[in-house]
LOPAMI-230117 format. One record per residue (C-alpha): chain; x, y, z. Coordinates in steps of 0.001 Angstrom, whole numbers. Example, Ala and Ser with C-alpha at 12.3 -4.5 7.8 and 13.67 -1.06 7.14 Angstrom:
% LOPAMI-230117
<'A', <12300, -4500, 7800>>
<'A', <13670, -1060, 7140>>
***
This chain:
% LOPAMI-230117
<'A', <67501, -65078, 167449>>
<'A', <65671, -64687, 170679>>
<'A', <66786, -62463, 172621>>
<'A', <65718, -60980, 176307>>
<'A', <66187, -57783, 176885>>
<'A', <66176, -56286, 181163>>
<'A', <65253, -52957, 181785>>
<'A', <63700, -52673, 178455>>
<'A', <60775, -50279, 179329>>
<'A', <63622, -47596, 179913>>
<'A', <65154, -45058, 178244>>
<'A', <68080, -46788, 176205>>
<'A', <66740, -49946, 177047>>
<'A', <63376, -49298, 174532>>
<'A', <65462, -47343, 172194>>
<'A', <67031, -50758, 171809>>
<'A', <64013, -52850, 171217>>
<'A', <62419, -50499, 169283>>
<'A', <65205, -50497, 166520>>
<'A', <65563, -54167, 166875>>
<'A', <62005, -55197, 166221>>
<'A', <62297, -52814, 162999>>
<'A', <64973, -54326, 161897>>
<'A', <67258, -51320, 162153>>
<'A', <70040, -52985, 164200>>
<'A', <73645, -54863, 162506>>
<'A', <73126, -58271, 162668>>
<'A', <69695, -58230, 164699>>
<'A', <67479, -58782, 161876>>
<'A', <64643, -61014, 161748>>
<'A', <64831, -61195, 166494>>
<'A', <62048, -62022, 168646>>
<'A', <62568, -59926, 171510>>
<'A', <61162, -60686, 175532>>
<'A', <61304, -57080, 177697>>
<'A', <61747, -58184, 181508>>
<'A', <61093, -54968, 183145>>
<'A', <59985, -54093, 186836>>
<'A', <58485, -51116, 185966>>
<'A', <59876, -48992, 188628>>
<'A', <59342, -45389, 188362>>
<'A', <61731, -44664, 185383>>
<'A', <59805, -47856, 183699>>
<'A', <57383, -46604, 181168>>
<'A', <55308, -48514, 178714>>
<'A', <53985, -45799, 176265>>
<'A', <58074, -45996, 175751>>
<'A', <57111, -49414, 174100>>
<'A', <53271, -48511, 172737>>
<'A', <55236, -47982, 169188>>
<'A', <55905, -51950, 168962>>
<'A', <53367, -52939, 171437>>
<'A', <51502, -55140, 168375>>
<'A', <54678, -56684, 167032>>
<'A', <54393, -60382, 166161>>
<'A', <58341, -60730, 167602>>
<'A', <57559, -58892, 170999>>
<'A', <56435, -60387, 174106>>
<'A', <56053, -58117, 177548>>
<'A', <57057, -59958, 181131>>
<'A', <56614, -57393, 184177>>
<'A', <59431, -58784, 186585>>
<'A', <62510, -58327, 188527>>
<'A', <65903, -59392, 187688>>
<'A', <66272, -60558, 190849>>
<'A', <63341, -62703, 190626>>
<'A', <65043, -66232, 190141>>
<'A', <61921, -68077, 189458>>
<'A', <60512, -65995, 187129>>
<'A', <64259, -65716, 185589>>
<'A', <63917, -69667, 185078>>
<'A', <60373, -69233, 183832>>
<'A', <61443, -66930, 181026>>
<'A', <65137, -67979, 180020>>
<'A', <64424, -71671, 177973>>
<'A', <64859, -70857, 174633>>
<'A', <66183, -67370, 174872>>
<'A', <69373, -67332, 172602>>
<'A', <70864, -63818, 174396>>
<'A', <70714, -61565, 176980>>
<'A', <71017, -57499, 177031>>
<'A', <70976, -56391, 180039>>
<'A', <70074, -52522, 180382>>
<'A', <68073, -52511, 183574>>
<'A', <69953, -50800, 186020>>
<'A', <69153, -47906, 188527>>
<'A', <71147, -44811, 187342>>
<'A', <70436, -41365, 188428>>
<'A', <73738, -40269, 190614>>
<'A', <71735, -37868, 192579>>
<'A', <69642, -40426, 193971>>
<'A', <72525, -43062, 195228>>
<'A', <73855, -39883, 196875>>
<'A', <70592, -39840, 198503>>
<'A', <70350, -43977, 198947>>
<'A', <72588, -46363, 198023>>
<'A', <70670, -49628, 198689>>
<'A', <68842, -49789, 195876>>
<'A', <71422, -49317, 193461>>
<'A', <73812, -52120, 195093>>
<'A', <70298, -54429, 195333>>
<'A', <69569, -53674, 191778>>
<'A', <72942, -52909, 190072>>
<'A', <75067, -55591, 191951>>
<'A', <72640, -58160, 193146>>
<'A', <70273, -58339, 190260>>
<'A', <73457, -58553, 188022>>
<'A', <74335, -61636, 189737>>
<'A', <70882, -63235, 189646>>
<'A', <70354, -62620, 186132>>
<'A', <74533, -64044, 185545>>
<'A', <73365, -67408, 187469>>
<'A', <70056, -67678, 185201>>
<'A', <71956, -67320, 182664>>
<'A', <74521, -70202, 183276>>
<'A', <72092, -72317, 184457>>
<'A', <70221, -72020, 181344>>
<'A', <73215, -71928, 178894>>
<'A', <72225, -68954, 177303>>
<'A', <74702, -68171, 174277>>
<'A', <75663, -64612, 174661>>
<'A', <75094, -61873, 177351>>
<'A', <75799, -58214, 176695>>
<'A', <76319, -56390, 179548>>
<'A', <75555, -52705, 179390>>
<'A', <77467, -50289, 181104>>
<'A', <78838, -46765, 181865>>
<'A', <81922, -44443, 181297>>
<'A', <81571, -43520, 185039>>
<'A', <82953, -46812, 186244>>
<'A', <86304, -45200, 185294>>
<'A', <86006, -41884, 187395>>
<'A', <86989, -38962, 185830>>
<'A', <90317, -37701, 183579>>
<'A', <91310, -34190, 183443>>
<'A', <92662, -34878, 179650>>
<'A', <93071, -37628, 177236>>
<'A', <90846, -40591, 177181>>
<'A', <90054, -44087, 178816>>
<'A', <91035, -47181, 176876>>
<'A', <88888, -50635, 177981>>
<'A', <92133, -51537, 180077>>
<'A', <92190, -48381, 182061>>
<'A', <91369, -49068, 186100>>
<'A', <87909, -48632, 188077>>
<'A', <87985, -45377, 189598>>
<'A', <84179, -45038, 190227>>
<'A', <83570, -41671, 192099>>
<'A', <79706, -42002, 192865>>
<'A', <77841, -45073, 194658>>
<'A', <75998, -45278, 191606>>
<'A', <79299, -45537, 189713>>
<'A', <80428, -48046, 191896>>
<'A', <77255, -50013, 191897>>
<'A', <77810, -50369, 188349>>
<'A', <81598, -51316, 188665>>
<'A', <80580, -54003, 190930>>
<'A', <78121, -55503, 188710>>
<'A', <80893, -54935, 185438>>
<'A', <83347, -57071, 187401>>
<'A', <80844, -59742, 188160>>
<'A', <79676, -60174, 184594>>
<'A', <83404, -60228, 183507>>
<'A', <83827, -63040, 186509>>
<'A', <81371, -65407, 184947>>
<'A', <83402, -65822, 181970>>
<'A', <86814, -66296, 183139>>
<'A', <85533, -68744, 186007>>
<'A', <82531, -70514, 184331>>
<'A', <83201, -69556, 180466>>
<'A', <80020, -67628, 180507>>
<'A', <79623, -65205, 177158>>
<'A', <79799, -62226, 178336>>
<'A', <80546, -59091, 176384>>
<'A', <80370, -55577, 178356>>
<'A', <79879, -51874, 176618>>
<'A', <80333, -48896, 178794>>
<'A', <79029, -45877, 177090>>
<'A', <79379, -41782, 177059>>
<'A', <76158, -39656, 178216>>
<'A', <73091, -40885, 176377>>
<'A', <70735, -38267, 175130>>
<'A', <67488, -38785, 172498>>
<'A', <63898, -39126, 172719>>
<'A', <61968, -41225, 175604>>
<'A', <64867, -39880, 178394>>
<'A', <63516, -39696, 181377>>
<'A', <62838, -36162, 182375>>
<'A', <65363, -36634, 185468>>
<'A', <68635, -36396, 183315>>
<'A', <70316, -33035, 182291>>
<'A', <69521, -32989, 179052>>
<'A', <65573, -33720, 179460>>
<'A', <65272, -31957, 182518>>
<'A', <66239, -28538, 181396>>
<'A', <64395, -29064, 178357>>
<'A', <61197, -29584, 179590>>
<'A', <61599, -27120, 182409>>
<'A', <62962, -24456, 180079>>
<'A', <59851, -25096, 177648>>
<'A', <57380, -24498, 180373>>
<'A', <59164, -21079, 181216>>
<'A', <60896, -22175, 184747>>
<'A', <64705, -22252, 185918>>
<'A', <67467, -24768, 185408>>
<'A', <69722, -26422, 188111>>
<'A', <72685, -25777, 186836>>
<'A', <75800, -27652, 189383>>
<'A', <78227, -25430, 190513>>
<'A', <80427, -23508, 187881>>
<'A', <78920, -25585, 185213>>
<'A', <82473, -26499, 183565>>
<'A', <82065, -30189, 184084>>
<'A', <83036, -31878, 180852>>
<'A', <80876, -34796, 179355>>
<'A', <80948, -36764, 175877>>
<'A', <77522, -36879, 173956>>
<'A', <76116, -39888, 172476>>
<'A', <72917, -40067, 170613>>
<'A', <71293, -43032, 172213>>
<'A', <70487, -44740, 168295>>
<'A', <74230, -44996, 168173>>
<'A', <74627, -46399, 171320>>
<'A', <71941, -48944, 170700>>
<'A', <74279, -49690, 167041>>
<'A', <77094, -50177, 169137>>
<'A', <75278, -52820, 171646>>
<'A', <74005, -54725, 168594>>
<'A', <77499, -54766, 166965>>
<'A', <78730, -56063, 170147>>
<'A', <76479, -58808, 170452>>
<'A', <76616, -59905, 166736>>
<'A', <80384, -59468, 166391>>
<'A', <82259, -59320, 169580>>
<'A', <84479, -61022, 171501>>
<'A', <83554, -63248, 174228>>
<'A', <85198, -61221, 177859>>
<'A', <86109, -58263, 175997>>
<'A', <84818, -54595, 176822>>
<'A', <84302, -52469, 174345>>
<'A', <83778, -47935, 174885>>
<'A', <81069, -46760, 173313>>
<'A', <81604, -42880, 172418>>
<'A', <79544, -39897, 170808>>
<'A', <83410, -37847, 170075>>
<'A', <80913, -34574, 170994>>
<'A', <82769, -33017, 174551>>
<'A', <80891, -30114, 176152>>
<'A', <80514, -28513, 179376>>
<'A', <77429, -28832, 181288>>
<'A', <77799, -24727, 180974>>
<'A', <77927, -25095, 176990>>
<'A', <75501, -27560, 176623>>
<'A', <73366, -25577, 178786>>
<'A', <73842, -22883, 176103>>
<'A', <72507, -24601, 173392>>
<'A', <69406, -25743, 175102>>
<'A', <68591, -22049, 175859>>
<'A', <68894, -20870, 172269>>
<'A', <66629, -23751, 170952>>
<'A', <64193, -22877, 173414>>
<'A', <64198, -19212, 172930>>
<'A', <65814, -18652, 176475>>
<'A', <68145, -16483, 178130>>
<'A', <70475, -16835, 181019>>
<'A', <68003, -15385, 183286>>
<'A', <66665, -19056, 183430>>
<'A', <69992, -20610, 184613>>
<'A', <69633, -21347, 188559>>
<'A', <73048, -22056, 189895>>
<'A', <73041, -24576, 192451>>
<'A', <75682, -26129, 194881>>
<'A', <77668, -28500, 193376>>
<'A', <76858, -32531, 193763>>
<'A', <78714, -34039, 196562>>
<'A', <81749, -36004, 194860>>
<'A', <81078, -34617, 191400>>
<'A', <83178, -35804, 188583>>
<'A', <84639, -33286, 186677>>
<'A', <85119, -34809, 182593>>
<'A', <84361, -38002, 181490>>
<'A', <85999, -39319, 178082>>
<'A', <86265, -42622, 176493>>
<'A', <88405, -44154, 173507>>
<'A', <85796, -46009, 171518>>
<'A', <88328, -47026, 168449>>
<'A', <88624, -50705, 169729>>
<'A', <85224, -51331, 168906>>
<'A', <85722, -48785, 165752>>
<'A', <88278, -51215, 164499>>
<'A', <86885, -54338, 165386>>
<'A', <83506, -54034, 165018>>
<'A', <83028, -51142, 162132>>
<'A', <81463, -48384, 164873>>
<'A', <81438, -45186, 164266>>
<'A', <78519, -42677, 165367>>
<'A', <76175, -41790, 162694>>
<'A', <73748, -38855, 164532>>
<'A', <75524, -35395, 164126>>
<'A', <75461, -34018, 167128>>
<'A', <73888, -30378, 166001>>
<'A', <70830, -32536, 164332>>
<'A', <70231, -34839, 167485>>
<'A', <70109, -32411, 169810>>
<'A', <67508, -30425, 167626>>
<'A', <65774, -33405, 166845>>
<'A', <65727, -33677, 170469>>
<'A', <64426, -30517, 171392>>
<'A', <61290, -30823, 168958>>
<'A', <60147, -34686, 170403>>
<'A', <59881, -32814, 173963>>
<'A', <58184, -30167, 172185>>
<'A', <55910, -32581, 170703>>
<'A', <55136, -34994, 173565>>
<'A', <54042, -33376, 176876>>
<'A', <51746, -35749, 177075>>
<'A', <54653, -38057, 177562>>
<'A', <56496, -36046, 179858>>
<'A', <54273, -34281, 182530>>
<'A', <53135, -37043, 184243>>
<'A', <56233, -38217, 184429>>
<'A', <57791, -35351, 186357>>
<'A', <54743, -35174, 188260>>
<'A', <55284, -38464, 189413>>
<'A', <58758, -38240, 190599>>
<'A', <58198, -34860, 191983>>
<'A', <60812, -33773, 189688>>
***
């Protein structure tokens, strides 16, 4: 199978090629894999120096929105996965455009390439934050678009697009919307990476508001399983959740990230809440546990400290990375 993959010098997105190309992914064995990635400034390549001498892995530095290159690249790709996406919510507070150019328009682009080229099957990645937010219980994949942030919406927008192509042109298109991602290569931008590396060099943590916002962990190999089983085994036009069943506060998860590093509260900063902030975020992932065999295999306790000890390991990876976005 060959198989292009957007946004795949990012986080989840080389996560995803990474396991692919070693032939760690359900039904994936065996892929050549093309990485279109624009190489903004959450882009990275050292996140894909580990496979950079693969015979199955080819490089293209582009824009999804790019339809020549997009007809260029697409003969003879077999699938699309389409990761790249802009996705900090603090930014679209910020400035919106580029997540509605990126998020929305490149979504289309990429969904006319892919017609026009007949490609087989195209994955759509998503987010749990198109839903909004649920004081209890979960979301099920019919459960309404309540996105509370312009990144949320952006993403919405480019979810109902994708699902558009298939019921008006038959287009293959199968769309995962996932819990909080968390693992090695995040950018240090996110929670989880941010107070990490600030809390290993000795300086405070942001911490919004009361810190009692709820989110569901997901160590971003699972996720990656889940996408794969998705594209090997799901149904064309059906969404499927993507979970991590590990709930915590931002307060409790902050917690845990000051014991590994050997911290006390006196690092926690407490900072005025983000405009619009959604309070918990939970999704049901048992349609894709029933239909697809998912279930999350990274214990939650061993990713985080598996976690902790990559940043450890890799400033060299990190600090110019903060440096550049001023972070």
């Amino acid at each position: 199978m060959q198989i292009l993959v957007t946004g795949g010098a990012g986080f989840i997105g080389s996560n995803f090629v990474r396991m692919a190309l070693d032939d760690r992914l359900p039904g994936l064995e065996g892929a050549s894999v093309t990485v279109l990635d624009a190489l903004t400034y959450s882009g990275n390549l050292a996140n894909l120096a580990p496979v950079a001498e693969h015979p199955h892995y080819r490089f293209v530095h582009g824009d999804i929105r790019d339809t020549g290159l997009l007809d260029r690249i697409l003969p003879g790709v077999d699938a699309i996965v389409h990761f790249a996406a802009e996705s900090h919510v603090d930014r679209s507070v910020r400035d919106a455009s580029v997540f509605v150019e990126t998020n929305v328009v490149g979504t289309q682009r990429l969904l006319d390439a892919a017609l026009r080229h007949s490609i087989r099957r195209f994955v759509h990645v998503s987010t749990d934050e198109v839903y909004g937010s649920i004081a209890e219980g979960s979301w099920d994949e019919a459960c309404p678009l309540e996105p509370g942030s312009p990144y949320s919406a952006s993403k919405a927008g480019s979810d109902l697009l994708a699902r558009s192509y298939h019921r008006t042109h038959g287009l293959d298109v199968r769309i995962t919307r996932c819990s909080n991602n968390y693992g090695p290569y995040h950018f240090p931008e996110k929670l989880i990476p941010l107070f990490l590396t600030n809390l290993i060099d000795g300086l405070p943590v942001p911490l919004y508001g009361d810190g009692e916002n709820v989110r569901d962990w997901l160590h971003v190999d699972d996720h990656c399983r889940g996408v794969a089983l998705v594209l090997a085994g799901g149904r064309p036009g059906e969404i499927y959740n993507i979970g991590g069943g590990t709930e915590l506060s931002n307060r409790e998860l902050t917690e845990l990230l000051l014991e590994a590093t050997g911290r006390d509260g006196s690092s926690v900063q407490h900072v005025e809440d983000r405009k619009g902030h959604d309070f918990r975020y939970s999704v049901d992932s048992s349609k894709i546990a029933d239909e697809l065999g998912y279930a999350p295999q990274v214990p939650f306790e061993q990713g985080l400290a598996e976690t902790v000890q990559w940043y450890r390991d890799r400033r060299s990876w990190w600090e110019p990375l903060k440096e550049r976005a001023a972070l």
